[in-house]
N, C-alpha and C positions, 0 to 999 in steps of 0.2 A: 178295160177299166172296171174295178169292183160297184157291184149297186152300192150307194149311199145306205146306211141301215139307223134307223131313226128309231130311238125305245125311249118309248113313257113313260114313266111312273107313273103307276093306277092305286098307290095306296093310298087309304082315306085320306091322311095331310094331306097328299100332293092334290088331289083327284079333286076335294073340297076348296084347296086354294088357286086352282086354275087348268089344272090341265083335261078338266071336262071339256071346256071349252077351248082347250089346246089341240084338244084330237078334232074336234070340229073345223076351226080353222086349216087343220092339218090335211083332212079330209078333202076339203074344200078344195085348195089350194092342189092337192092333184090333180079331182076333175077338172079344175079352170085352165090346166095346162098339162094336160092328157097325159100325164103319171099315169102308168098303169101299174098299182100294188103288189107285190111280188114278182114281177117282171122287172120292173127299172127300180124301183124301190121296196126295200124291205123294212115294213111296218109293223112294230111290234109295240107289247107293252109288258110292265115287267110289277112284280109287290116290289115293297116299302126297299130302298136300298137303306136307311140308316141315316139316310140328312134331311132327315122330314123337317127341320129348323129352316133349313135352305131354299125348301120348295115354292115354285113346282121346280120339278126335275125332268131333266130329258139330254137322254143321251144322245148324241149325232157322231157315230163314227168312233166312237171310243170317248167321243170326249164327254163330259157332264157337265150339263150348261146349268145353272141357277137361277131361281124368282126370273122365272121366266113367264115372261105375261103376253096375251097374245101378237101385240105389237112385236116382243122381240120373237116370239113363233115365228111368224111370217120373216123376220131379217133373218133367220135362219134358214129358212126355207129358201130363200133365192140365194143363200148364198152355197148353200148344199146341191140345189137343183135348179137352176136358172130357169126364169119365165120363159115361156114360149109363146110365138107368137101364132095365136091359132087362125 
């Protein structure tokens, strides 16, 4: 099975309207269920793609998810990488 690959958008709109605290969450969200970053997941982040209207932005897998607030970060997260039970 391929690692899950998860990209940010780090340009100022996205970064300014939430995904500073996207990567936190994100962060988070590994430690709390022993994600190890570039072993089971690859963590990146990417400039402006061009729908700075749409932000924040974050890709999971190819796809581009939209106004994504940390709430739905995290519904993304388990559904990309299921909790574990530590």
């Amino acid at each position: 099975m391929a690692k899950p690959k998860i990209v940010i958008c780090l340009g100022s709109s996205c970064f300014a309207r939430g995904n500073e605290e996207n990567i936190r969450v994100v962060e988070a969200y590994l430690a709390e269920n022993s994600y190890r970053d570039e072993v089971e997941v690859e963590l990146s982040g990417t400039l402006c793609q061009a729908r700075c209207a749409d932000g924040p932005n974050v890709i999971i897998d190819g796809v581009t998810y939209s106004k994504v607030d940390p709430g739905v970060m995290l519904d993304l997260l388990r559904k990309t990488l299921p909790p574990r039970g530590n």
